[in-house]
mmCIF file as gemmi writes it, N, C-alpha and C atoms, coordinates in Angstrom:
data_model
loop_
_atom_site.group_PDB
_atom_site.id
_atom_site.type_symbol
_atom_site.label_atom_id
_atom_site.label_alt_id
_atom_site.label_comp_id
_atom_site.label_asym_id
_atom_site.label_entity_id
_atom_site.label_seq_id
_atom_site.pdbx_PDB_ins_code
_atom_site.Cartn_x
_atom_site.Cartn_y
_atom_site.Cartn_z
_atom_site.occupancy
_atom_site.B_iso_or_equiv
_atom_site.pdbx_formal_charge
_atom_site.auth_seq_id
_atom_site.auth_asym_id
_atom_site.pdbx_PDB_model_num
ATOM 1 N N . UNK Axp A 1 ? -14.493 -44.51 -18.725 1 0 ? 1 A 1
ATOM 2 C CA . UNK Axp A 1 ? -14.398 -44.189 -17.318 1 0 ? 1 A 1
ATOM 3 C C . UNK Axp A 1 ? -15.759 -44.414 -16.669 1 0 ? 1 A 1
ATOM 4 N N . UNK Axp A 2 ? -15.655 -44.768 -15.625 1 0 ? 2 A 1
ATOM 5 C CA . UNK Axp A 2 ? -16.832 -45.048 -15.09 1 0 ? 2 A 1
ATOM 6 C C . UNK Axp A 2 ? -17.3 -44.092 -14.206 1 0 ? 2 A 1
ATOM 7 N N . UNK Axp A 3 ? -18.356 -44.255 -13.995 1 0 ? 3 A 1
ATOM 8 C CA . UNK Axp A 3 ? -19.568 -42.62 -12.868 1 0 ? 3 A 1
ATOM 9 C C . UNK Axp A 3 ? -18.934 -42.532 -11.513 1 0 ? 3 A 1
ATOM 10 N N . UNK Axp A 4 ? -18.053 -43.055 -10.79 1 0 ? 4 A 1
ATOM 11 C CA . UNK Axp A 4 ? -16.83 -42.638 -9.963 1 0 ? 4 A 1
ATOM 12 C C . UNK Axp A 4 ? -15.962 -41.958 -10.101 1 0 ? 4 A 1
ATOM 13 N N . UNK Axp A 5 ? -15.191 -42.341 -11.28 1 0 ? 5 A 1
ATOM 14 C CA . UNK Axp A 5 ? -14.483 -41.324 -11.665 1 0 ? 5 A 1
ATOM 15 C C . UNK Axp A 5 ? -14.752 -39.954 -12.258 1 0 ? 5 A 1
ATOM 16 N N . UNK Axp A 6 ? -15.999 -40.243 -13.21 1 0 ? 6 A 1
ATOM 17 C CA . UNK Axp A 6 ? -16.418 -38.669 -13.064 1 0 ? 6 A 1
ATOM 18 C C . UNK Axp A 6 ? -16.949 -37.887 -11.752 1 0 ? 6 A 1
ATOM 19 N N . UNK Axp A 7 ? -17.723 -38.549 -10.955 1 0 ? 7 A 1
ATOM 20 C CA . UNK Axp A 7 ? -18.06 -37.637 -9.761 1 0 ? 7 A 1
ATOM 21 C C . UNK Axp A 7 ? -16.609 -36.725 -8.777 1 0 ? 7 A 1
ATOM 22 N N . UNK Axp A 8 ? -15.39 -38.097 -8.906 1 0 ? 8 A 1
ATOM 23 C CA . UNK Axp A 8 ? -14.633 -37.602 -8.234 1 0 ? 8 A 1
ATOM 24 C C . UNK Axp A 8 ? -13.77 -36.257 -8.931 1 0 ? 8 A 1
ATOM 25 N N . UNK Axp A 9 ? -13.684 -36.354 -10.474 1 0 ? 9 A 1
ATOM 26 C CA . UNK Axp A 9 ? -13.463 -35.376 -11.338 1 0 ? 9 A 1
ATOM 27 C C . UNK Axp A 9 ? -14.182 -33.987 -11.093 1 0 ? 9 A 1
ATOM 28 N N . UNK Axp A 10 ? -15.96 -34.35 -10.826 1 0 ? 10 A 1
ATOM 29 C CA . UNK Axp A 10 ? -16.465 -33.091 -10.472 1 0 ? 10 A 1
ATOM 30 C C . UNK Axp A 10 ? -15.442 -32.436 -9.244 1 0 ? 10 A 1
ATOM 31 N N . UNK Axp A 11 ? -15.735 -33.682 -8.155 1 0 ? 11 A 1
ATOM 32 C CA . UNK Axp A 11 ? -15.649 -33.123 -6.719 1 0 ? 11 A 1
ATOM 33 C C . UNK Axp A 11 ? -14.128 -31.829 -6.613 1 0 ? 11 A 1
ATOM 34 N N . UNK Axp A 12 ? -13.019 -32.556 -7.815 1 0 ? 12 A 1
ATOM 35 C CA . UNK Axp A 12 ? -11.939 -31.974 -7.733 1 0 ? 12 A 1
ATOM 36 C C . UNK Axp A 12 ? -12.121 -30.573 -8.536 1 0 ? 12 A 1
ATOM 37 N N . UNK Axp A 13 ? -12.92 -30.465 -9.418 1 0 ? 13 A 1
ATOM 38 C CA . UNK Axp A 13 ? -12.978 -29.652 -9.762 1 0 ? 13 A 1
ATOM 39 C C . UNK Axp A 13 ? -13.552 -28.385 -9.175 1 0 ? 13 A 1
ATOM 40 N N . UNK Axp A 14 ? -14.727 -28.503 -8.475 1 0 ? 14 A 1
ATOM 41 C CA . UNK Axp A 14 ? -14.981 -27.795 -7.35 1 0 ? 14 A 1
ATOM 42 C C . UNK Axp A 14 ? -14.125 -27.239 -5.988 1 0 ? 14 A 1
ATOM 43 N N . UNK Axp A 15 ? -13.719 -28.373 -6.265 1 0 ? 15 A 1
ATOM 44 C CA . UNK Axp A 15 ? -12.167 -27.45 -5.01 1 0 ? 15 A 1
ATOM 45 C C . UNK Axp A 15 ? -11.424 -26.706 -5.96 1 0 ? 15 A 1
ATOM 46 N N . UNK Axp A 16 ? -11.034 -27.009 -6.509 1 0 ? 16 A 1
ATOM 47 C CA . UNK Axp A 16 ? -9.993 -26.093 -7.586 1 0 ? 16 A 1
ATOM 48 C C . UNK Axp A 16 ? -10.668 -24.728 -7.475 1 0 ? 16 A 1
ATOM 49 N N . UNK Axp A 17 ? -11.741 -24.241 -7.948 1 0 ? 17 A 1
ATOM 50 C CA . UNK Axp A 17 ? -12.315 -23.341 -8.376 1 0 ? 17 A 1
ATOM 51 C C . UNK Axp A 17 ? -12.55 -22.738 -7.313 1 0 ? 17 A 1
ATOM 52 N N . UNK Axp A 18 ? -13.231 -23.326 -5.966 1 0 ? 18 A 1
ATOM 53 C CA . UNK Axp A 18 ? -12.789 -22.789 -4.677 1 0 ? 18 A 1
ATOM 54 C C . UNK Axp A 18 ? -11.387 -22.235 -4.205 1 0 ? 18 A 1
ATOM 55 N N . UNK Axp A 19 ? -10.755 -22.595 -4.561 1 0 ? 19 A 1
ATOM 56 C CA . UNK Axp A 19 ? -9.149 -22.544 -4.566 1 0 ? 19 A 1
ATOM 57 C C . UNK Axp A 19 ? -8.757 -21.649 -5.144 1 0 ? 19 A 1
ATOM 58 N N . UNK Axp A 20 ? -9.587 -21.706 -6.635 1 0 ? 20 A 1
ATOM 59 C CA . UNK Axp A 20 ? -8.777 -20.195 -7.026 1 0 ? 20 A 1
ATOM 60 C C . UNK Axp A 20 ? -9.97 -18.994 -6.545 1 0 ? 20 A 1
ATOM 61 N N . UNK Axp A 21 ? -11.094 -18.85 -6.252 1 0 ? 21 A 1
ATOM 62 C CA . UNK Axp A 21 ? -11.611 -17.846 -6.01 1 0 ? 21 A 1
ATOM 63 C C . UNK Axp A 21 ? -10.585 -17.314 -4.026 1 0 ? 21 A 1
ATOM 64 N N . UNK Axp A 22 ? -10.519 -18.251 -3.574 1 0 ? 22 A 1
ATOM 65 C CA . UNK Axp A 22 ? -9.336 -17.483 -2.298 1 0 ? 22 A 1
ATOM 66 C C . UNK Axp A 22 ? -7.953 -17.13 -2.754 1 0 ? 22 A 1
ATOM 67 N N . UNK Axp A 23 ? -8.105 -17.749 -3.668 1 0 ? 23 A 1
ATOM 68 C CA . UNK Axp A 23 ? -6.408 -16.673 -4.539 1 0 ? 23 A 1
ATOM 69 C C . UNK Axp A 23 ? -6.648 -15.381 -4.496 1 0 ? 23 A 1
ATOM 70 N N . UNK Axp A 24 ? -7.762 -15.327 -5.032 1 0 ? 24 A 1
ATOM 71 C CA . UNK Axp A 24 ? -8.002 -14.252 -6.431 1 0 ? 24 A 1
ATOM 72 C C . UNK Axp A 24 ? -8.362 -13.218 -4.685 1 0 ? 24 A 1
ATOM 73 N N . UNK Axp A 25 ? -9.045 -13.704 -4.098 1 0 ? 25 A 1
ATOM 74 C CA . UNK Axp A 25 ? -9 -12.498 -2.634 1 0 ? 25 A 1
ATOM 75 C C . UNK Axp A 25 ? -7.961 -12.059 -2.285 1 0 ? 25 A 1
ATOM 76 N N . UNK Axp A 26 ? -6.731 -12.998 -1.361 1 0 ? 26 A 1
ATOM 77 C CA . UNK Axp A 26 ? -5.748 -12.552 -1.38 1 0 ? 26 A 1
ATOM 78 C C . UNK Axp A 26 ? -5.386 -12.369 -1.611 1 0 ? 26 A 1
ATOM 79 N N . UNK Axp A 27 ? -4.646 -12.42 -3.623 1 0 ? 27 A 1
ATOM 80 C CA . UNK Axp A 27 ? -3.94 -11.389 -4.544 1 0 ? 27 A 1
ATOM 81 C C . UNK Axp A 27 ? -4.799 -9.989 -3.908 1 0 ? 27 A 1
ATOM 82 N N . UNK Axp A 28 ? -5.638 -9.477 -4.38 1 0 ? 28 A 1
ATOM 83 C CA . UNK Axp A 28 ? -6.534 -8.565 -4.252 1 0 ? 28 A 1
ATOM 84 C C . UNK Axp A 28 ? -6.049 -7.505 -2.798 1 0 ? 28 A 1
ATOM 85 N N . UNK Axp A 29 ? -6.24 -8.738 -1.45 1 0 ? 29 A 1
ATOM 86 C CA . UNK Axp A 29 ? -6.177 -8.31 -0.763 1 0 ? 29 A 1
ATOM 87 C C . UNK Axp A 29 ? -4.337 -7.792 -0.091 1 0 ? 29 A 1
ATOM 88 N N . UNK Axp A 30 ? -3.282 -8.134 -0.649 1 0 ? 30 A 1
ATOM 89 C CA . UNK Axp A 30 ? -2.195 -7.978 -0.503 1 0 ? 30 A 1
ATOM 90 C C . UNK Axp A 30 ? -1.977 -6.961 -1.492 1 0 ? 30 A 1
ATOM 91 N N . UNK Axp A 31 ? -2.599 -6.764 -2.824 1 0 ? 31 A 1
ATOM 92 C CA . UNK Axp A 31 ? -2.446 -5.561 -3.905 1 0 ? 31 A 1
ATOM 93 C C . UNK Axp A 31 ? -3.194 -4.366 -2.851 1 0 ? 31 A 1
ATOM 94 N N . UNK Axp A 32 ? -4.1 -4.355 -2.337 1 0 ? 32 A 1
ATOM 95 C CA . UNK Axp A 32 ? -4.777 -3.416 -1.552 1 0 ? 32 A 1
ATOM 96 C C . UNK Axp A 32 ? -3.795 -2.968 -0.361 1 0 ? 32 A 1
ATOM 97 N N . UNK Axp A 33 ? -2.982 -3.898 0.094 1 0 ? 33 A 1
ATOM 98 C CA . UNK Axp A 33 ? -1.962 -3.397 1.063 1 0 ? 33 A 1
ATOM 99 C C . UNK Axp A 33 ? -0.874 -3.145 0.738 1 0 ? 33 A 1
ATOM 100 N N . UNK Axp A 34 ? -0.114 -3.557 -0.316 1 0 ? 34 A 1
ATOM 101 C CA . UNK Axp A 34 ? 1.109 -2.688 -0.534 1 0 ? 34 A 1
ATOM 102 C C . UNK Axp A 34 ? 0.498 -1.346 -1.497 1 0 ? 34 A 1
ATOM 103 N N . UNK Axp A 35 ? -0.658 -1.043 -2.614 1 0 ? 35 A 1
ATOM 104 C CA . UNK Axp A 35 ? -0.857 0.245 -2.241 1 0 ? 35 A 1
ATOM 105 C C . UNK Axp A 35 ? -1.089 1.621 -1.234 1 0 ? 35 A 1
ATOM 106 N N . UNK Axp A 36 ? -1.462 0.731 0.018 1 0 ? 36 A 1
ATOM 107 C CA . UNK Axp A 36 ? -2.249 1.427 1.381 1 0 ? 36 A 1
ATOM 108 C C . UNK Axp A 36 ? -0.39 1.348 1.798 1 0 ? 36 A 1
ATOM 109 N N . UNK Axp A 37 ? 0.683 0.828 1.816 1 0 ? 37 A 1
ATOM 110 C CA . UNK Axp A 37 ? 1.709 1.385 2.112 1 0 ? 37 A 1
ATOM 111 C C . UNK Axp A 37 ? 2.992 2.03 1.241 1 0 ? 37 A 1
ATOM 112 N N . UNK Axp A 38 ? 2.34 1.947 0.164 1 0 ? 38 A 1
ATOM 113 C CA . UNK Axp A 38 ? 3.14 2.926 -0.494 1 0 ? 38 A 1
ATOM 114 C C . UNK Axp A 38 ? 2.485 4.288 -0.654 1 0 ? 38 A 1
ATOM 115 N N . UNK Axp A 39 ? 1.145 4.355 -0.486 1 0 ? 39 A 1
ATOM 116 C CA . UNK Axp A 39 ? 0.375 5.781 0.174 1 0 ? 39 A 1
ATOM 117 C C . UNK Axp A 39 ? 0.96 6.021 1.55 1 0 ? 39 A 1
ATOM 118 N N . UNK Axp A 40 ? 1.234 5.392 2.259 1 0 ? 40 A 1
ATOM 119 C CA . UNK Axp A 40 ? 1.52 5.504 3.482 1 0 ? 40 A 1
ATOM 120 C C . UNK Axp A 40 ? 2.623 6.355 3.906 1 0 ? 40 A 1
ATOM 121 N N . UNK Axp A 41 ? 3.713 5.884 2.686 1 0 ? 41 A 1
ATOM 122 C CA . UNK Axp A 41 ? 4.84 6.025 2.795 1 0 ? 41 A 1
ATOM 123 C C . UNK Axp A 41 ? 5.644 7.172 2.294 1 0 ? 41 A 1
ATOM 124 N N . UNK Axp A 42 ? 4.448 7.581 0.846 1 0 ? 42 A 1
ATOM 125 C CA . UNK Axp A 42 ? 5.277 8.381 -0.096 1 0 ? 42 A 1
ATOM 126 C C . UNK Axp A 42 ? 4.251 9.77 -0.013 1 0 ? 42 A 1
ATOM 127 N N . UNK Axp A 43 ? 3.303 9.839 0.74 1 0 ? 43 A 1
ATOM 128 C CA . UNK Axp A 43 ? 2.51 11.018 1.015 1 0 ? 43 A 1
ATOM 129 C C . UNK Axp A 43 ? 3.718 11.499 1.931 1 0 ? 43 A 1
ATOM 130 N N . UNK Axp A 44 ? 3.935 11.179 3.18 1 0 ? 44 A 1
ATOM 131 C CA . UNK Axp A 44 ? 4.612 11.737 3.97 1 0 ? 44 A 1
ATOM 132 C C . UNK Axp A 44 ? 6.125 12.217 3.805 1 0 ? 44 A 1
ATOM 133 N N . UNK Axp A 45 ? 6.285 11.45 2.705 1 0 ? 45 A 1
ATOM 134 C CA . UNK Axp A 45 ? 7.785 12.027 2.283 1 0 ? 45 A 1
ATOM 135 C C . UNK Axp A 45 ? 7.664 13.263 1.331 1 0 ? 45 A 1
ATOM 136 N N . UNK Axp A 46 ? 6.496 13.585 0.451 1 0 ? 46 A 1
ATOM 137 C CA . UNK Axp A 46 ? 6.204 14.846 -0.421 1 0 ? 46 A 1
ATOM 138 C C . UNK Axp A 46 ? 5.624 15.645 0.441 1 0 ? 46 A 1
ATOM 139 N N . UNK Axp A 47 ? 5.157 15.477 1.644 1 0 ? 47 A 1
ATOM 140 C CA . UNK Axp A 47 ? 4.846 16.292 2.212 1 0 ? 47 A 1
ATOM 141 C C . UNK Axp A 47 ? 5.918 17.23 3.006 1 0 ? 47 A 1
ATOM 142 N N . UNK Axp A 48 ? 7.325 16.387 3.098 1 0 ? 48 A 1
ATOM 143 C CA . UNK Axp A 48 ? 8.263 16.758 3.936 1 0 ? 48 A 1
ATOM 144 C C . UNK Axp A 48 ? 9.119 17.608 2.999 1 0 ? 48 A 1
ATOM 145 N N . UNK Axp A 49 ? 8.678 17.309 1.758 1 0 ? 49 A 1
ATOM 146 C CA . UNK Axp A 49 ? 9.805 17.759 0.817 1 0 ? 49 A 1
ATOM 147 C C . UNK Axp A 49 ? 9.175 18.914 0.625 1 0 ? 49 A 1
ATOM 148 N N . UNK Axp A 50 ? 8.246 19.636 0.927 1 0 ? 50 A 1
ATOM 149 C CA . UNK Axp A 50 ? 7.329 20.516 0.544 1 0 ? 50 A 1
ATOM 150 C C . UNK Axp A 50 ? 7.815 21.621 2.062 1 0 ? 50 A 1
ATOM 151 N N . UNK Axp A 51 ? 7.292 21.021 3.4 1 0 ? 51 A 1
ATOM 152 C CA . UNK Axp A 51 ? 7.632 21.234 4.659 1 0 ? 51 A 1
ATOM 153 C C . UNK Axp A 51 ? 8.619 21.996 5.148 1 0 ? 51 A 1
ATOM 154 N N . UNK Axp A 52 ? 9.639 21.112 4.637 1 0 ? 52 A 1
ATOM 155 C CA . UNK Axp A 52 ? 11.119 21.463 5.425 1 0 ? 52 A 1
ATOM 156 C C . UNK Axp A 52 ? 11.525 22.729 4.857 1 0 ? 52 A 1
ATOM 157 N N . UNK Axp A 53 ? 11.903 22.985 3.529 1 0 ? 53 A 1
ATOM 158 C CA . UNK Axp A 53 ? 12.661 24.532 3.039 1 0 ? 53 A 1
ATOM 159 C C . UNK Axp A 53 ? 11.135 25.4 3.531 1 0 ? 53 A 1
ATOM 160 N N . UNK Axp A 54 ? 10.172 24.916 3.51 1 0 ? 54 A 1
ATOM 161 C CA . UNK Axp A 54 ? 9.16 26.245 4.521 1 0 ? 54 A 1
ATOM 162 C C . UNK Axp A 54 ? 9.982 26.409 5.774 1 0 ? 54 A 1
ATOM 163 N N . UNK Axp A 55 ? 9.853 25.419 6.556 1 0 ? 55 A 1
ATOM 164 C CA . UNK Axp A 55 ? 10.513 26.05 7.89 1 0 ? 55 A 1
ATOM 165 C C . UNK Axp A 55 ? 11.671 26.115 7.929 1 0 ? 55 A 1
ATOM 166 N N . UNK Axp A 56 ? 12.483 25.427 7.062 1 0 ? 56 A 1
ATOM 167 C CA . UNK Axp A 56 ? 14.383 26.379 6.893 1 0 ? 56 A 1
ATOM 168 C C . UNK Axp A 56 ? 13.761 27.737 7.038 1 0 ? 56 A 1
ATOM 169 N N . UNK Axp A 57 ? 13.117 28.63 6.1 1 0 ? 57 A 1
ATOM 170 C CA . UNK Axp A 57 ? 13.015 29.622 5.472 1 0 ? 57 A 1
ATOM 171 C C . UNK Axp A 57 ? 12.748 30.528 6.624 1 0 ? 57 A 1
ATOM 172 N N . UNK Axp A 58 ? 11.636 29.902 7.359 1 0 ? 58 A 1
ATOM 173 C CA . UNK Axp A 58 ? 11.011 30.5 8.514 1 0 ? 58 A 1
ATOM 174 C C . UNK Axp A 58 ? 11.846 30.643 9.569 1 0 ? 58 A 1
ATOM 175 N N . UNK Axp A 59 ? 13.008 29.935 9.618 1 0 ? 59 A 1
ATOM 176 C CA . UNK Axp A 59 ? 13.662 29.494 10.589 1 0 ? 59 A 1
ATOM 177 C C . UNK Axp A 59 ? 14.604 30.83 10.085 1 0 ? 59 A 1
ATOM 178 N N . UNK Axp A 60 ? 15.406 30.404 9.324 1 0 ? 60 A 1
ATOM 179 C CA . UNK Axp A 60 ? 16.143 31.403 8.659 1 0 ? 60 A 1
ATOM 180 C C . UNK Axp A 60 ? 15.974 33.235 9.143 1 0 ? 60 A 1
ATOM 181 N N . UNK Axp A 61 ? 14.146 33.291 8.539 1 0 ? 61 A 1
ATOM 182 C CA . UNK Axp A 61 ? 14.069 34.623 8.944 1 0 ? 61 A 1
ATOM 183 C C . UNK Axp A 61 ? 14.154 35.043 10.088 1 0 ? 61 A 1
ATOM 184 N N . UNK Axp A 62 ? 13.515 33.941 11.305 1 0 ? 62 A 1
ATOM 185 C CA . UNK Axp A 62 ? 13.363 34.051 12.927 1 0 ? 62 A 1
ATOM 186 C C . UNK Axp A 62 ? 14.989 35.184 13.454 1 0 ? 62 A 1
ATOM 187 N N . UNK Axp A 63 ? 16.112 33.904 12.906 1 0 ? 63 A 1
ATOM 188 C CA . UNK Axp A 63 ? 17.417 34.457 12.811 1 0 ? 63 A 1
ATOM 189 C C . UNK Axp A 63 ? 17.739 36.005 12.801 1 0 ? 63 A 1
ATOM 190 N N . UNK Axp A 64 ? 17.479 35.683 11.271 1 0 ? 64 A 1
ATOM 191 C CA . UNK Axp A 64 ? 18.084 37.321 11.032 1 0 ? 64 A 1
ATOM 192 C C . UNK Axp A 64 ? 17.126 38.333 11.89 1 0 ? 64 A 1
ATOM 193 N N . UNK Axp A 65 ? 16.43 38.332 11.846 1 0 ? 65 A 1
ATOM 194 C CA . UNK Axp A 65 ? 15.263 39.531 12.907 1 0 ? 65 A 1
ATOM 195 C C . UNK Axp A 65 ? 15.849 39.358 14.039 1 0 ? 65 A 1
ATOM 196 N N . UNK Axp A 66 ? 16.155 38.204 14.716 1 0 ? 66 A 1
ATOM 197 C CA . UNK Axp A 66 ? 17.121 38.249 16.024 1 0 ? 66 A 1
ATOM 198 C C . UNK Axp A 66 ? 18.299 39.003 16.001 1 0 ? 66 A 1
ATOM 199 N N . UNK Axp A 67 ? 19.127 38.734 14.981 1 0 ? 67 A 1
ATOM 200 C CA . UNK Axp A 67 ? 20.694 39.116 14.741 1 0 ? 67 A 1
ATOM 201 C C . UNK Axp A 67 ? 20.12 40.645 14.922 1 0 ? 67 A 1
ATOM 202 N N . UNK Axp A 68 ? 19.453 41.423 14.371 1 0 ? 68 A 1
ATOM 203 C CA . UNK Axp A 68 ? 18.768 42.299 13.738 1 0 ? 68 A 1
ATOM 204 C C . UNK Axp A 68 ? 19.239 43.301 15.47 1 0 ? 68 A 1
ATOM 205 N N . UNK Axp A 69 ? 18.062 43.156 15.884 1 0 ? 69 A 1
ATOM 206 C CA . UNK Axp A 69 ? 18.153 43.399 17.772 1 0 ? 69 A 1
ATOM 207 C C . UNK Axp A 69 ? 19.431 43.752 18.417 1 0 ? 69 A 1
ATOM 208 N N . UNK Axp A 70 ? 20.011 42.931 18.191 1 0 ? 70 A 1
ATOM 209 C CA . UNK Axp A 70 ? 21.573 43.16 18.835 1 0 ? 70 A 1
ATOM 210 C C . UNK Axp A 70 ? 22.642 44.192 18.351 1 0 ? 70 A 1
């Protein structure tokens, strides 16, 4: 092979490697966002599951102390 074809061998090879280092970001950077929405997503639902029978409960008692009155 002649010193053309290797230069152009370098040249390709240098893109490649460019090529994969912007992979390797956007994997990265799309792994960083579906964790940031499955935090997003599943905080607020344990939080609700935690939440709600509190204020049934609260709610509940409001009730009876009303009924209570009458």
């Amino acid at each position: 092979m002649d010193t053309e074809t290797w230069k152009k061998l370098a040249h390709l090879e240098e893109k490649v490697d460019a090529i994969y280092i912007s992979v390797e970001k956007t994997r990265k950077y799309f792994l960083g966002m579906v964790i940031a929405t499955v935090v997003a997503l599943v905080l607020p639902i344990l939080g609700l599951m935690f939440a709600i029978p509190s204020f049934l409960s609260s709610y509940e008692q409001l009730s009876n102390i009303e009924s209570l009155e009458f």
